[in-house]
NUDOPA-564748 format. One line per 10 residues: number of its first residue (from 1); their letters; for each residue x, y, z of C-alpha. Coordinates in Angstrom, 2 decimals. Last residue first. Layout:
! residues N
NUM) a) X/Y/Z; ...
//
This chain:
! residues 240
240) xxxxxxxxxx) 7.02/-14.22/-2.81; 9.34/-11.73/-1.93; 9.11/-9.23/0.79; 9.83/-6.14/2.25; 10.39/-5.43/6.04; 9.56/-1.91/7.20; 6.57/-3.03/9.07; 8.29/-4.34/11.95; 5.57/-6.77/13.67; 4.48/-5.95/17.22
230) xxxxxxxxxx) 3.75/-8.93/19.26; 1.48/-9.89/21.88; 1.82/-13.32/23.90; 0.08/-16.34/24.24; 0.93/-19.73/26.24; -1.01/-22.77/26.08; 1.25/-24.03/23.42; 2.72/-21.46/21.62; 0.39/-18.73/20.24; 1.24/-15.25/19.21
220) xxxxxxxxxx) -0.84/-12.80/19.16; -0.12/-9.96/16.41; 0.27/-6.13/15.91; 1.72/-4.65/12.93; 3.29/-1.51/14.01; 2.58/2.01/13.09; -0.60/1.61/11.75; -1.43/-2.15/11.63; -4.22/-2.10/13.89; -4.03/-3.59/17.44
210) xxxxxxxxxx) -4.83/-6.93/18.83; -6.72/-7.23/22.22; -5.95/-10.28/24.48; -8.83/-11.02/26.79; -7.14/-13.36/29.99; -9.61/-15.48/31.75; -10.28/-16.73/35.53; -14.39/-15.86/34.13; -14.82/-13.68/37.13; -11.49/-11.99/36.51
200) xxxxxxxxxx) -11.45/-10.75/32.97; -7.55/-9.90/32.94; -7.16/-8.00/30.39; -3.96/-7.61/27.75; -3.48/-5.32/25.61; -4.02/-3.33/21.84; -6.48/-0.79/21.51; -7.23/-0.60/18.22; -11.06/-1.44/18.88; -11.53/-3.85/16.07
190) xxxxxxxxxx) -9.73/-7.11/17.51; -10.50/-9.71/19.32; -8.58/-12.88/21.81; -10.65/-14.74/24.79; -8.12/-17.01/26.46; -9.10/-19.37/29.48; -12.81/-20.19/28.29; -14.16/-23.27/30.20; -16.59/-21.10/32.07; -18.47/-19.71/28.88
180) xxxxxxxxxx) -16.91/-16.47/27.07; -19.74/-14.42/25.23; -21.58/-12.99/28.49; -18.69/-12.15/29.78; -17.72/-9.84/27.00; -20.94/-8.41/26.49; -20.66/-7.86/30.31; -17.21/-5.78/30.15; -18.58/-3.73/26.58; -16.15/-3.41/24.19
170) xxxxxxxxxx) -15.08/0.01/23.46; -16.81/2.38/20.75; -19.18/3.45/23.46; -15.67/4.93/25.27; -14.68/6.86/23.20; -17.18/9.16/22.52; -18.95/9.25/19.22; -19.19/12.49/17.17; -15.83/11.71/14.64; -17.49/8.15/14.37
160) xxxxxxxxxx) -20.47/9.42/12.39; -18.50/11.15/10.19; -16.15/7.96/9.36; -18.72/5.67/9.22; -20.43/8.14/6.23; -17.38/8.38/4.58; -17.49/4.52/4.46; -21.05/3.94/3.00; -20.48/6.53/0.91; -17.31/5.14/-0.59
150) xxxxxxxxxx) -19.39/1.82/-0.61; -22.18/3.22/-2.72; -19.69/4.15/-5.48; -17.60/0.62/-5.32; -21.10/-1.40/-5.12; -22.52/0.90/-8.51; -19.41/0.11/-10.37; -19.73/-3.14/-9.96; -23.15/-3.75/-10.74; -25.67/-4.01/-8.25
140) xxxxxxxxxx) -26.93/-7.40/-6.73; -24.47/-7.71/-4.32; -26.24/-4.64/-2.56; -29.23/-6.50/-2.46; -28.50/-10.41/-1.67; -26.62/-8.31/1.41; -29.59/-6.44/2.37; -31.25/-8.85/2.40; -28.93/-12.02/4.03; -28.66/-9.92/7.13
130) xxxxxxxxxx) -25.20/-8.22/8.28; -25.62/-5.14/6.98; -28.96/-4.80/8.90; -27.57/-6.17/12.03; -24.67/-3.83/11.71; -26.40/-0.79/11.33; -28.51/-1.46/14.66; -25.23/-2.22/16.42; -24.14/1.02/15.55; -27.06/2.93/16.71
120) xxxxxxxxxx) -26.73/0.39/19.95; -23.09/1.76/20.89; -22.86/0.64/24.39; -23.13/-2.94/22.57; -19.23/-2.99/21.32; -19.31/-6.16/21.21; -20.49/-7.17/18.31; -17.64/-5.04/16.96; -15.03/-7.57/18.73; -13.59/-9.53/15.64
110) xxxxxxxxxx) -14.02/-12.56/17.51; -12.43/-15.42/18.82; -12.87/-17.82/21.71; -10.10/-20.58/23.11; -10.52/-23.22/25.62; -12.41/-25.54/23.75; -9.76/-25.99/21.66; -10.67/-23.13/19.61; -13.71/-21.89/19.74; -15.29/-19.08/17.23
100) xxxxxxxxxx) -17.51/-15.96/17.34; -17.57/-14.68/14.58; -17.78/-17.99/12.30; -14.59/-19.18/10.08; -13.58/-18.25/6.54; -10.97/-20.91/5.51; -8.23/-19.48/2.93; -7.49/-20.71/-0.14; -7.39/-17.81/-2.21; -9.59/-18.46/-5.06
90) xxxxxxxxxx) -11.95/-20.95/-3.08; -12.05/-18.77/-0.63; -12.60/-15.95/-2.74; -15.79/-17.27/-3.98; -16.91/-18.32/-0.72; -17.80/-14.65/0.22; -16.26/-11.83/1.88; -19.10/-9.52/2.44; -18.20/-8.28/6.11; -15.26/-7.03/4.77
80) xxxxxxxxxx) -15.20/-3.67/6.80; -16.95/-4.43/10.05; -14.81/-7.66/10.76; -15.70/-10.68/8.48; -13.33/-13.78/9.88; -9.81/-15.79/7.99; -8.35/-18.47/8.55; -4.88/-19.58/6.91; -3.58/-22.90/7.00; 0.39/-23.16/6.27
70) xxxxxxxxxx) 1.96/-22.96/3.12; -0.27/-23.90/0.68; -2.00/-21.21/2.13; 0.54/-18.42/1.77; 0.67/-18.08/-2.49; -2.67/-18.29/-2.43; -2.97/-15.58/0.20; -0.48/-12.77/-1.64; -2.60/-13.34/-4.83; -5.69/-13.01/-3.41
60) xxxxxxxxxx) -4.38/-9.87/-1.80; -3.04/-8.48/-4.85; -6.09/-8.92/-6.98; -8.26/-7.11/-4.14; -5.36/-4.08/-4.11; -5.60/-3.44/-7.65; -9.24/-3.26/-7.61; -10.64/-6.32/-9.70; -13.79/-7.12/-7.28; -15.25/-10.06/-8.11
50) xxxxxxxxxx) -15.86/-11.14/-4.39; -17.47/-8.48/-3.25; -17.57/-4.79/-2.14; -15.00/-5.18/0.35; -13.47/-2.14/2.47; -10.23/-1.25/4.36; -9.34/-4.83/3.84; -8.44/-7.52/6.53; -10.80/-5.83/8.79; -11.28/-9.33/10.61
40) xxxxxxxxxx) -9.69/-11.58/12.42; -7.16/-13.09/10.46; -6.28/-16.02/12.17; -2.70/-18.10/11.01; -1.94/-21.64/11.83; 0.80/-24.12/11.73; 3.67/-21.51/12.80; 6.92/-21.63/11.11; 7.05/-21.10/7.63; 3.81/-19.27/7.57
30) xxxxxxxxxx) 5.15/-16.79/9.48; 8.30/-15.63/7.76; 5.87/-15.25/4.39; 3.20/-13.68/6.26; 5.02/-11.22/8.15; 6.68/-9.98/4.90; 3.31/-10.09/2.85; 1.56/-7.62/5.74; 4.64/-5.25/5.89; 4.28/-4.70/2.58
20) xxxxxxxxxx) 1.09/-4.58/2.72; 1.41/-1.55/5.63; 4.28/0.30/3.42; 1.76/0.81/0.68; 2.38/-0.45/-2.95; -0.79/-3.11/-2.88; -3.31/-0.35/-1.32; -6.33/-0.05/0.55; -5.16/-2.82/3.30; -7.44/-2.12/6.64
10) xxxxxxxxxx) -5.12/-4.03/8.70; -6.85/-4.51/11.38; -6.47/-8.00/12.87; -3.43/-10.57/13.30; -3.56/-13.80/15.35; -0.21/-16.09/15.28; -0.10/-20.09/15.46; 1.83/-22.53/17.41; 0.89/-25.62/18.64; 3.33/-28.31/19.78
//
């Protein structure tokens, strides 16, 4: 039997918050029953490298230690942490994996902003930010300098989003397509907060979309060849 959940989203900011709480509690009933858990991107509501020593980046490694000796954990760059790095791997555990990936050759992941291709000033950004010179660059700076430019970077994502329609920040139906080959049954992403289930008929595929953790923490949960969404009760608390 395989199980394992798929989370996305979560945009932690803060170790005392209600949504990392909820986070830790899912994670500790989770990892003692599934054999796998995908984070798929957006983990954090912004990474500016692996020796960061902001109260919420010490948490979180903390938090995933702790879960990957119990059960594997994977975890994929989404828009916001695109510059987790092998450092805190190795700190935490955790297995960074490719965006896209294939799971049992039946299986594709993503985080879902590469996807998004209606909006091509975006997807200009995000080939930049992506690219081993800027990021060499910007990990480059001090500290101090990477937490002040990305503020800006983020207020600046934030203002430009306000102006965008809704519907360029949505995946894009042949992007989509065009990503899934014809052995693909179950095509599962994140980053749009718009949590559901598609049928994507001309590939005989379901696309499962996972929400943010806002009001709910949404998951996909696998058993077997059968997938389902979840919404996790954030109002647990934990103990590690």
């Amino acid at each position: 039997m395989m199980l394992r959940i798929f989370l996305s989203d979560l945009h932690l900011d803060d170790p005392q918050s209600r949504i990392f709480n909820g986070f830790a509690a899912c994670l500790r009933s989770e990892s003692k029953q599934v054999d796998e858990i995908y984070i798929l991107g957006d983990l954090v509501e912004m990474w500016i490298g692996d020796d960061d020593d902001s109260p919420i980046a010490l948490a979180l490694a903390d938090l995933l230690q702790t879960i990957s000796k119990r059960c594997a954990v994977f975890l994929m760059h989404g828009n916001r942490d695109f510059l987790f790095g092998s450092k805190f791997a190795d700190r935490t555990g955790v297995t960074l994996i490719d965006d896209p990936s294939t799971l049992d050759d039946s299986i594709v992941l993503s985080h879902g902003d590469a996807l998004c291709t209606d909006d091509s000033a975006y997807q200009e950004l995000r080939e930049i930010l992506r690219g081993e010179v800027w990021q060499n660059e910007t990990l480059s700076k001090s500290l101090a300098e990477r937490q002040i430019f990305g503020k800006a970077l983020r207020a600046e994502s934030i203002a430009n989003n306000a102006n965008k329609s809704s519907a360029i920040m949505d995946v894009n139906a042949d992007a989509v397509t065009d990503l899934i080959g014809a052995n693909i049954k179950t095509f599962i992403h994140g980053h749009t907060h718009r949590p559901g289930i598609h049928q994507i008929a001309e590939r005989k595929a379901e696309r499962i979309v996972l929400g943010d953790w806002g009001d709910c923490g949404w998951l996909c949960r696998q058993v077997n060849d059968t997938f389902s969404l979840e919404c996790f009760n954030l109002a647990h608390r934990y103990e590690i």
